[in-house]
C-alpha positions in Angstrom: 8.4 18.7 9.1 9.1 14.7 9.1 5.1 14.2 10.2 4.1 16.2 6.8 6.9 13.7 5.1 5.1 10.7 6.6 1.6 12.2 6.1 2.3 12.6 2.9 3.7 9.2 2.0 0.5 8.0 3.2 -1.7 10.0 1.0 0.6 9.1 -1.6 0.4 5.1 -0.8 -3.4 5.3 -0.5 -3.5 6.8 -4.6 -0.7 4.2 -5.4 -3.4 1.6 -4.0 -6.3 3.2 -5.7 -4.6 3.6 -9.2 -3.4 -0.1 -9.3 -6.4 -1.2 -8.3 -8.1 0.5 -11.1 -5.7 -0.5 -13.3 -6.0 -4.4 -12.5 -9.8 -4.0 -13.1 -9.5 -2.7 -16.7 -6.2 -4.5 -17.7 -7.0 -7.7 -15.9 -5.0 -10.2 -12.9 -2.5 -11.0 -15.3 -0.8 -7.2 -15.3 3.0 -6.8 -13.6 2.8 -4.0 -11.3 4.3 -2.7 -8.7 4.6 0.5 -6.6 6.4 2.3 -4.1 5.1 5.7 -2.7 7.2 8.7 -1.8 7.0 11.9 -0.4 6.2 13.4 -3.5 4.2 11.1 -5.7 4.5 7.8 -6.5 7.0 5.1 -8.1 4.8 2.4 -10.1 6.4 -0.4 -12.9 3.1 -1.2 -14.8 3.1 -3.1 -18.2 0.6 -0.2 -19.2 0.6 2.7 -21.3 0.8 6.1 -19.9 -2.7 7.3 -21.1 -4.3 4.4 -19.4 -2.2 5.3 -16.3 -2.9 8.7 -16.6 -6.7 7.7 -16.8 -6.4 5.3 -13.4 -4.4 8.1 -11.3 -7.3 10.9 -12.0 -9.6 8.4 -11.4 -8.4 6.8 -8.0 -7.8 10.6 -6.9 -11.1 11.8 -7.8 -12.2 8.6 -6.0 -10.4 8.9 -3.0 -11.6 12.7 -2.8 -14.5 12.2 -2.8 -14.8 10.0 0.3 -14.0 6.2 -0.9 -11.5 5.4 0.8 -11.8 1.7 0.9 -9.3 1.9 -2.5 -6.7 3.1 0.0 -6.6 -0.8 1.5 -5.5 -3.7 -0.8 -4.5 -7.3 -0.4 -1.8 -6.6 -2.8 0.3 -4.4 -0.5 3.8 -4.9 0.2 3.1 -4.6 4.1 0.6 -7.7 4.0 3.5 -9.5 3.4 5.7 -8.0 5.7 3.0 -8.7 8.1 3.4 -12.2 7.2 6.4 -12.8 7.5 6.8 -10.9 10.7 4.0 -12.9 12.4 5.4 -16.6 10.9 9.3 -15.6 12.3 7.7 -14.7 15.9 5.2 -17.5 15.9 8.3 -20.0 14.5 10.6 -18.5 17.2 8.2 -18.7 20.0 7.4 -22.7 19.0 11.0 -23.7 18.3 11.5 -22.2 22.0 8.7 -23.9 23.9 7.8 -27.7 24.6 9.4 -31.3 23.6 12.3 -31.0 21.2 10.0 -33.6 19.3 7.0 -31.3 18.9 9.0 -28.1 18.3 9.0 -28.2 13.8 5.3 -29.6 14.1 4.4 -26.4 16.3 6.8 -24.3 14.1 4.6 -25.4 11.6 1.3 -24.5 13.0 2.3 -21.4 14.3 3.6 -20.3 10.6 0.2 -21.4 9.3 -2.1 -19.5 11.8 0.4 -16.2 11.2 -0.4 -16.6 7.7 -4.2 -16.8 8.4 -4.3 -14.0 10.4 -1.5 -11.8 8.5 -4.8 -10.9 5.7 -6.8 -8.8 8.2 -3.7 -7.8 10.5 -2.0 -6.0 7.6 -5.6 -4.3 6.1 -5.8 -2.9 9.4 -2.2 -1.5 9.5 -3.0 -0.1 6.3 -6.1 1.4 7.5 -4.3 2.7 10.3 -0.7 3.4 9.7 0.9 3.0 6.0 -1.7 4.7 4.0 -4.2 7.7 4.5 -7.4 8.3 2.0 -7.6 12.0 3.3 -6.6 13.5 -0.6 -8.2 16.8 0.4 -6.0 19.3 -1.3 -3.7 17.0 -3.5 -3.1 17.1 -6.9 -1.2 15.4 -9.5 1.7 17.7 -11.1 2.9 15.4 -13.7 3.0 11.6 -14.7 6.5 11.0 -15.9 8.1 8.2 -18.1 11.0 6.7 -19.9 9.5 3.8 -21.8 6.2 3.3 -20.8 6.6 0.4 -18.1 8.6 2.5 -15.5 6.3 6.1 -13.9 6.9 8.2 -11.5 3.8 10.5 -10.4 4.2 13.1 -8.9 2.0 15.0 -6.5 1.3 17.8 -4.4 -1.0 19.0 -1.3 -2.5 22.8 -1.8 -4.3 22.8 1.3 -2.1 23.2 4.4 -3.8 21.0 7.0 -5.7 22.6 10.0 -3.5 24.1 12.8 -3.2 21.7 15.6 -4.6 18.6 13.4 -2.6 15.9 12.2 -3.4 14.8 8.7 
């Protein structure tokens, strides 16, 4: 039971992903958005109206099913910067608790920097491999709901029950 949960928050993450990235290609950099995925659907705040929304989300499913799952993975993710800021508080730890007390902020420093560097590719890959899933096979939008046309909630299902002793 909690597996389909978290298999389904990743499917869920990965449409989240694709719809804002569609959306920030037609709208442009300059759109507010943010999301938050759920075992049902999806939250997302978008300056946007709801057809345009509605327009992304069947899009970025369609997408996604049909094997393009590259817009499940996107520098724009909350756990990049999680990532981030995980790596800089380790790295700033470790240096602040190793060497001269003279060269312990200057490796501090450098140790921050090089998380940051390497937080990019480190948090794709946990995306890729842990927070979201492109695997839509058998999901569908139910409804795209709205209060005032900046704050949705879309929700989703999955028809097709996954393959006995497969993990989705």
């Amino acid at each position: 039971m909690f597996s389909r949960f978290l298999a389904d928050v990743r499917r869920n993450h990965a449409l989240e992903h694709a719809t804002v990235s569609l959306l920030l290609g037609r709208v442009g950099p300059d759109l507010r958005v943010a999301g938050r995925a759920s075992g049902d659907g999806f939250f997302l705040y978008a300056d946007a109206p709801q057809a345009l929304l509605t327009e992304c989300v069947n899009e970025a499913l369609t997408r996604l099913q049909r094997g393009e799952a590259f817009w499940a993975v996107t520098p724009h993710c909350g756990t990049n910067i999680a990532t981030a800021g995980i790596l800089a508080g380790l790295g700033s730890a470790i240096a602040l608790g190793n060497g001269k007390r003279s060269d312990r902020l200057g490796g501090a420093m450098i140790a921050s920097m090089a998380a940051i560097i390497i937080s990019q590719p480190v948090g794709r890959l946990i995306q890729k491999y842990v927070t979201t899933s492109p695997d839509l096979e058998g999901v569908e939008v139910v409804a795209i709901e709205t209060k005032n046309e900046r704050f949705y909630k879309v929700r989703t299902r999955r028809t097709v029950a996954p393959v006995a002793g497969l993990v989705a």
